[in-house]
C-alpha positions as CSV (number, residue, x, y, z in Angstrom):
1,X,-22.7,1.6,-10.0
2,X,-19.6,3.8,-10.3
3,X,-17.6,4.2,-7.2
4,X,-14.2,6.3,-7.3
5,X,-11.6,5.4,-3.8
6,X,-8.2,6.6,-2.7
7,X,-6.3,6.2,0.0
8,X,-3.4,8.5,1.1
9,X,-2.6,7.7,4.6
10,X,0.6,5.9,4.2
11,X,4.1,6.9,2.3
12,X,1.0,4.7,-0.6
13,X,-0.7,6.8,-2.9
14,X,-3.6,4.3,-4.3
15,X,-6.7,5.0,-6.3
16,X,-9.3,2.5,-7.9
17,X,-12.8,2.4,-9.5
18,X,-15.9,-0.1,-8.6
19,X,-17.5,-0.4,-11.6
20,X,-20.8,-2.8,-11.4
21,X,-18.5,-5.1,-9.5
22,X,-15.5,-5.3,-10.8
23,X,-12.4,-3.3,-9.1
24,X,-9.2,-1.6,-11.2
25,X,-7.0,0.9,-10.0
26,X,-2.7,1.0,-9.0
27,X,-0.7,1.9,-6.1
28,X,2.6,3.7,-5.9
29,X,5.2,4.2,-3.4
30,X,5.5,8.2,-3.5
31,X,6.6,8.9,0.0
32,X,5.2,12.3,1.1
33,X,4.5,13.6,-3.1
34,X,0.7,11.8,-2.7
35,X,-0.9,15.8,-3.8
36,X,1.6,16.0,-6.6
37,X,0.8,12.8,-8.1
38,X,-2.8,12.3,-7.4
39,X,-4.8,14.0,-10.0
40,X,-2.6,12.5,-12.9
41,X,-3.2,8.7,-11.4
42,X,-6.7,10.1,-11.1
43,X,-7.1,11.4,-15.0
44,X,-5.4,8.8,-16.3
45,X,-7.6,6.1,-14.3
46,X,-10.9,7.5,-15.1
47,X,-9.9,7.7,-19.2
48,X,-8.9,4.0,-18.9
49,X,-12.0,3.0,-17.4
50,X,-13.8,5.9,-20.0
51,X,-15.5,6.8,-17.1
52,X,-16.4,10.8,-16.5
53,X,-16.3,12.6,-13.4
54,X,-19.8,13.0,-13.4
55,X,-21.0,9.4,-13.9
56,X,-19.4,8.2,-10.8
57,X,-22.2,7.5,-7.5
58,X,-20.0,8.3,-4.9
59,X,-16.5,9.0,-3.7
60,X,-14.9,7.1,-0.9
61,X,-11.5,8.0,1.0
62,X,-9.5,6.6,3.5
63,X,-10.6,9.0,6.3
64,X,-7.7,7.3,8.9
65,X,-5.7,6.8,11.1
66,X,-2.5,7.6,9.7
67,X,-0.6,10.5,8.1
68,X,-1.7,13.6,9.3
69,X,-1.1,15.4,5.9
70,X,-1.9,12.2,4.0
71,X,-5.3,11.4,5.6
72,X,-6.2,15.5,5.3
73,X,-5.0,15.4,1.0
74,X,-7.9,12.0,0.6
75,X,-10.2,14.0,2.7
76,X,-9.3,17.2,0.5
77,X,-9.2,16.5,-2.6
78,X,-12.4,14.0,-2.3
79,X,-14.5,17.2,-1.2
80,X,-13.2,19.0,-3.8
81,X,-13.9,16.6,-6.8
82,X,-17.3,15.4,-5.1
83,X,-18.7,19.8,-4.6
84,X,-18.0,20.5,-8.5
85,X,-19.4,16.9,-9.3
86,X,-22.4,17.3,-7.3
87,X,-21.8,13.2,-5.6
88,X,-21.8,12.3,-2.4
89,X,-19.3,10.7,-0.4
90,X,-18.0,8.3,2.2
91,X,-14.9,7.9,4.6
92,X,-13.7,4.4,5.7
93,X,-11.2,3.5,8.4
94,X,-7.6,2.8,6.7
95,X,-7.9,-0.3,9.7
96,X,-11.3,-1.7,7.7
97,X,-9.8,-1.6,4.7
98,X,-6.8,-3.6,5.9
99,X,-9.4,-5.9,7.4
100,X,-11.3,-5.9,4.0
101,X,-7.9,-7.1,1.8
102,X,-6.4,-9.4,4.5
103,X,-8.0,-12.2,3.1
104,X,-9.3,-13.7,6.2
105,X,-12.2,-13.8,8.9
106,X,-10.7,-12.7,11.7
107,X,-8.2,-9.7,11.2
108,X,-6.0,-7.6,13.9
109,X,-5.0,-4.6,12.3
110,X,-1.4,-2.5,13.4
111,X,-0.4,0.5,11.8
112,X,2.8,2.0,13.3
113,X,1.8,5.5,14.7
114,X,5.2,6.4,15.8
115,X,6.7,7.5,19.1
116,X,6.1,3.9,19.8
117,X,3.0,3.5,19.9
118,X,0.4,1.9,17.0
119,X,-2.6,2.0,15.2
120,X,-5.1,-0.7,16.5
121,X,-8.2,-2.4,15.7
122,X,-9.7,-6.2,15.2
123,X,-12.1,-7.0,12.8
124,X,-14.5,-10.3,12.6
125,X,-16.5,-10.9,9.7
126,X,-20.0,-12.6,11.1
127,X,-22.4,-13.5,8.2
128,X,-20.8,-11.6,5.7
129,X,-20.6,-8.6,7.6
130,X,-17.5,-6.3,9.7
131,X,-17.9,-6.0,12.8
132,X,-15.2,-4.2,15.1
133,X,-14.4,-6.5,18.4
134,X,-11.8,-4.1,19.1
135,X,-12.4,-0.4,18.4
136,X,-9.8,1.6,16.7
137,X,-7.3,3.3,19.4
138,X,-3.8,4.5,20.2
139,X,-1.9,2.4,21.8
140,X,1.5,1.1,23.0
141,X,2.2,-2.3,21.1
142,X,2.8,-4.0,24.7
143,X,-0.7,-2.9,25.8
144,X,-2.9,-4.0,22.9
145,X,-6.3,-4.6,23.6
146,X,-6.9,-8.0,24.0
147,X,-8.9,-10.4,21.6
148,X,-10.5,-13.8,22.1
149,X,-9.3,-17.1,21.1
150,X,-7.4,-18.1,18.3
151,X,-7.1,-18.2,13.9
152,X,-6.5,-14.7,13.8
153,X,-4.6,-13.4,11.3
154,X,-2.4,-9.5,11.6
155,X,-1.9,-7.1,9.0
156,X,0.1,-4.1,9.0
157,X,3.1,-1.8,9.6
158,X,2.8,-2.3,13.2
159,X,3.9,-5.5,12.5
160,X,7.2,-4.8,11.2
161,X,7.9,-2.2,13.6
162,X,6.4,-3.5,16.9
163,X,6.5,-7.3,15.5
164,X,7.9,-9.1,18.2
165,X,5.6,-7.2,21.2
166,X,2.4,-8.3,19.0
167,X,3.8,-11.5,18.8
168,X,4.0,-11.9,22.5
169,X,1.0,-10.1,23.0
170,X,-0.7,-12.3,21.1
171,X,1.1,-15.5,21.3
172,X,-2.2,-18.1,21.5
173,X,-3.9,-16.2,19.2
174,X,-2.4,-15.5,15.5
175,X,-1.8,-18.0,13.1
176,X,0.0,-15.7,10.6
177,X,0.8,-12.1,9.5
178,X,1.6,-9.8,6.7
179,X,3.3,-7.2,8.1
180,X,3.6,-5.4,4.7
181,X,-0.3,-4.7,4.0
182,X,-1.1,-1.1,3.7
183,X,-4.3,0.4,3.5
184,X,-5.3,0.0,-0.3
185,X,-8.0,2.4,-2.1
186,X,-9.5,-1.1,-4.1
187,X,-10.8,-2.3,-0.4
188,X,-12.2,1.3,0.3
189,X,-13.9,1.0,-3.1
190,X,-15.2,-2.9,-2.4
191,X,-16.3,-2.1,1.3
192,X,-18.4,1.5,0.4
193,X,-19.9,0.4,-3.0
194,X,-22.4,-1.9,-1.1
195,X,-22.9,1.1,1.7
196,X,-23.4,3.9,-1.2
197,X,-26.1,1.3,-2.9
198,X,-27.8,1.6,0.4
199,X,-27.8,5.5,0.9
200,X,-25.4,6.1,3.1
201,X,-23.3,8.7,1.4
202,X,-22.8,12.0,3.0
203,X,-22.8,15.8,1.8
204,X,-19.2,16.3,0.7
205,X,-19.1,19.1,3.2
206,X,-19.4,16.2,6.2
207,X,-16.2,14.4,5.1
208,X,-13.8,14.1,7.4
209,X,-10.1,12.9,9.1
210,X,-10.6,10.2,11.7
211,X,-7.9,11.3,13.9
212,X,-7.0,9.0,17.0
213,X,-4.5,11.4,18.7
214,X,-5.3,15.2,19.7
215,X,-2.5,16.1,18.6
216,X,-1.8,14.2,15.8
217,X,1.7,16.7,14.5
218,X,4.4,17.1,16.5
219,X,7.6,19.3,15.4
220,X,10.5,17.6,16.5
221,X,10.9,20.5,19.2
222,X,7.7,19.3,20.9
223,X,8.4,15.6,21.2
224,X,10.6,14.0,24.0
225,X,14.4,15.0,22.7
226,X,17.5,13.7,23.8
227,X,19.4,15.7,26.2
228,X,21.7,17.7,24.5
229,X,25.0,17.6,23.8
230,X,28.1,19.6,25.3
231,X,28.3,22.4,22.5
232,X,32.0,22.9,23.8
233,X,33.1,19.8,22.9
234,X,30.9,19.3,19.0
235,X,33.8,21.2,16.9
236,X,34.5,21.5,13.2
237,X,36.4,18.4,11.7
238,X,40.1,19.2,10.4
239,X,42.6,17.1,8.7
240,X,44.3,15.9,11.9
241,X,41.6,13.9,12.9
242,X,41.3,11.8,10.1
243,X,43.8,8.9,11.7
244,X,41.5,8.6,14.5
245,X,38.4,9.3,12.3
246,X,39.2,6.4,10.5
247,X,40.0,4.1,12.6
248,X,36.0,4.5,14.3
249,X,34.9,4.6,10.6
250,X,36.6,0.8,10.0
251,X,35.3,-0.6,13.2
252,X,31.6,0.1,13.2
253,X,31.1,0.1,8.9
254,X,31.3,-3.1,7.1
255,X,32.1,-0.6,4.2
256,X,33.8,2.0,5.7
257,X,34.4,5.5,3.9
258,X,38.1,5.8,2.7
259,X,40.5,8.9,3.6
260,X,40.2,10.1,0.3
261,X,35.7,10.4,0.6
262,X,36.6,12.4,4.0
263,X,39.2,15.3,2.3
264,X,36.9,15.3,-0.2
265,X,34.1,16.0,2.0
266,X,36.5,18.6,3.7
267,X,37.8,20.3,0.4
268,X,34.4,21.0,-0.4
269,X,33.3,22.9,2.7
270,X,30.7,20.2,3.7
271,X,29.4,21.0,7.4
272,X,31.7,18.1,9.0
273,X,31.6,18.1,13.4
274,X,33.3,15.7,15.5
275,X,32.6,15.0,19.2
276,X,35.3,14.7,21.3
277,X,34.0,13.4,24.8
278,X,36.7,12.8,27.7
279,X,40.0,13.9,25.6
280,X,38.8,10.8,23.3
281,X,36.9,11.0,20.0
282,X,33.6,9.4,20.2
283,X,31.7,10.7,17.0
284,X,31.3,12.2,13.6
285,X,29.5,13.5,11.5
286,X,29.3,14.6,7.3
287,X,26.3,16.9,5.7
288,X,26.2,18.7,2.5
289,X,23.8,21.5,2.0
290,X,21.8,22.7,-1.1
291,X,19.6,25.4,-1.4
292,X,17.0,24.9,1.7
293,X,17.9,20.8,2.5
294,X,20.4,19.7,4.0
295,X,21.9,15.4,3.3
296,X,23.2,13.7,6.2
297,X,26.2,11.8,4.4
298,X,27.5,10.0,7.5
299,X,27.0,9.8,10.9
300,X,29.1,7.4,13.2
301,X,29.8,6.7,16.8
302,X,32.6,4.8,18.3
303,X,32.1,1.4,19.4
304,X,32.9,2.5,23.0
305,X,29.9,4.7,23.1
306,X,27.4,2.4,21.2
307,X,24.4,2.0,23.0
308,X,24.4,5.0,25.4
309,X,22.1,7.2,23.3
310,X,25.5,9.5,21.9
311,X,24.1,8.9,18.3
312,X,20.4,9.9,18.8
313,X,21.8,13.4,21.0
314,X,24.5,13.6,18.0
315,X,22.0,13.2,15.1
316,X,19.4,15.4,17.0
317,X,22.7,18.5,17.3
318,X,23.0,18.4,13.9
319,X,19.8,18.7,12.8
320,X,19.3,21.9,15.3
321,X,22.4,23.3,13.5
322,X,20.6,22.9,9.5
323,X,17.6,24.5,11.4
324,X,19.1,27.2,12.8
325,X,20.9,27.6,8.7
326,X,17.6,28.0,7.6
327,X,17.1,24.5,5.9
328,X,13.6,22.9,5.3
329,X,14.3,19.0,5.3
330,X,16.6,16.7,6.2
331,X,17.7,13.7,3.9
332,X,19.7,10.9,4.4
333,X,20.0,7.3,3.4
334,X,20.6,3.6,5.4
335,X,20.8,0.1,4.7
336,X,17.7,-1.9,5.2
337,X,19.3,-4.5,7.0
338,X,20.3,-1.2,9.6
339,X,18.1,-2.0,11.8
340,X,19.4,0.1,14.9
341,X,20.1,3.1,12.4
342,X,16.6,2.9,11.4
343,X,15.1,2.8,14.8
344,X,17.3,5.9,15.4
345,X,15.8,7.7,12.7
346,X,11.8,7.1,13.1
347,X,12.8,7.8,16.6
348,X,13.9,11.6,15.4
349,X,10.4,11.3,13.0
350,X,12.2,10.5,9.7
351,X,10.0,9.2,7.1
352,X,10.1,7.3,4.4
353,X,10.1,8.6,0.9
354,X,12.0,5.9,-1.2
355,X,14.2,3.6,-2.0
356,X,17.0,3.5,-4.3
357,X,17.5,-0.1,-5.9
358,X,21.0,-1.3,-5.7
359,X,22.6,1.0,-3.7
360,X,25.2,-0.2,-1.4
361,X,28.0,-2.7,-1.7
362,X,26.9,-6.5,-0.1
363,X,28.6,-9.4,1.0
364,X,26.2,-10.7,-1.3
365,X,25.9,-8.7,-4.4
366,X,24.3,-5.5,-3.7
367,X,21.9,-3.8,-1.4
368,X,18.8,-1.2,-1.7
369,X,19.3,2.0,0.4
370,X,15.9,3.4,1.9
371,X,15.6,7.4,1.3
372,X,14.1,9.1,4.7
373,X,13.2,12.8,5.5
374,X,12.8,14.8,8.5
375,X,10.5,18.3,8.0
376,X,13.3,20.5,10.0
């Protein structure tokens, strides 16, 4: 038996092939490029395994929870290739297949879901078989559904994201995590091989998203947004404010910018705004634009207004101004070890697209910068 799987409901594009039992495929960090990428990972898959199109039994996807466009490209593209094929198919929960490649008996599964809330479900495998003790939901991490006694084991992005209100939630009963699973198209492929031997593929015209939300895209317009800013007092940054630019800048930044990287970004006509609140300076910020995106260089707060939600309503100005400029995406880059700049961002629905090995002067060496985006 031939069974074709991918799985596109992370910033993961993953593909494999069952075939009579054994499992080969890869998996590749493409952020949001998953339909650019997929039919070459496809091609060069099948050719490896010198498998046709047309030889395959089935086609499984990852049906969801997870991406909205991710989950709909799987779904897509497996109708597509199963109609001209003439094969039948099969969607599986992105939370069973995390269950599936955990590795263990008794599975919670979290994906983060955003806007604080998760991807749920638990999994217990009696007599070889799945079987869902939890149901898959929407949740808030704090108000998980509850599961009974202990050896359980989590898997997920909720994990990382939400990882110590799981951990409270479920203090008696996990005895380990791995917080970086993602949903993998071999575990798809292993969990419906055994379900397509049995007949219970579908018409290709049945596939579809499992979506847990009913409104599973929000623009940023429509989510809860900060309240704004005083337009009056977000001006253009001159060359008098450098002094007290600077002095923020080598407060709150272990590697601060130098005077020199600010003219620069002045001389070259880069959108820089400053936000003067109560006659005293108490932000900044540094984009360049190019064609239709715009790159968020720098954006700082002064230490006296950390942790009153000035960065948030600053980041969210800035971004109204590139949309009203016409611009399509937002890019930016932050330190992994960021962790508050990070929470910032996912909070404004920045994403993940890469990373960038290397990129930032350490204390120890050097350090990897992750590459987000925001849709504008």
């Amino acid at each position: 038996m031939h069974i074709l799987a991918l799985e596109t409901s992370t910033e993961y594009c993953s593909i494999a092939l069952w075939k009579d039992g054994v499992v080969t495929g890869c998996c590749e960090l493409v952020g949001q490029r998953h339909s650019e990428v997929i039919m070459t990972l496809l091609d060069n898959l099948l050719r490896q395994a010198d498998v046709k199109l047309e030889q395959l039994d089935g086609i499984a996807f990852g049906s969801g929870p997870g991406s909205f466009t991710g989950v709909r490209i799987a779904c897509g593209v497996t109708q597509g290739l199963a109609l001209g094929a003439n094969l039948l198919v099969m969607g599986v929960c992105t939370l069973q297949a995390l269950a599936q490649a955990a590795g263990h008996n008794k599975v919670i599964t979290a994906l983060d879901a955003r806007m604080g809330e998760i991807y749920h479900a638990a999994y217990e495998k009696r007599a070889g078989t799945w079987v869902a003790t939890c149901e898959p939901s929407v949740c808030l991490p704090q108000m998980a559904p509850e599961v009974q006694g202990a050896g359980w084991f989590g898997v997920g992005s909720g994990f990382a994201t939400h990882g110590a209100a799981l951990d409270q939630r479920y203090k008696t009963n996990i005895m380990g995590r791995n917080e970086q699973a993602v949903p993998q198209a071999a575990a798809i492929a292993e969990f419906a091989a055994p379900l397509f031997a049995m007949g219970q593929g579908v018409d290709p015209a049945q596939a579809m998203p499992f979506y847990l939300r009913d409104k599973v895209a929000l623009k940023t317009s429509a989510m809860s947004v900060p309240a704004p800013l005083n337009s009056l007092l977000l001006r253009d940054m001159n060359p008098s404010d450098l002094d007290r630019i600077l002095n923020i800048e080598q407060q709150v930044h272990a590697y601060p910018w130098s005077r020199i990287n600010f003219s620069d970004a002045l001389d070259s006509g880069y959108l820089c705004k400053v936000y003067d609140e109560a006659n005293e300076m108490s932000g900044y910020t540094v984009l360049m634009f190019a064609v239709d995106e715009v790159h968020l260089l720098n954006i700082s707060v002064a230490l006296h207004c950390q942790r009153s939600g000035l960065g948030r309503r600053l980041l969210h100005a800035v971004m109204g101004v590139a949309r009203d400029r016409g611009m399509r995406r937002m890019l930016l880059e932050v330190r992994p070890s960021n962790v508050a700049a990070l929470g910032l961002y996912k909070g404004l629905d920045f994403n993940t697209i890469g990373l960038r090995r290397d990129y930032y002067a350490a204390s120890a060496g050097r350090e990897d910068a992750i590459v987000m985006e925001c849709l504008l």
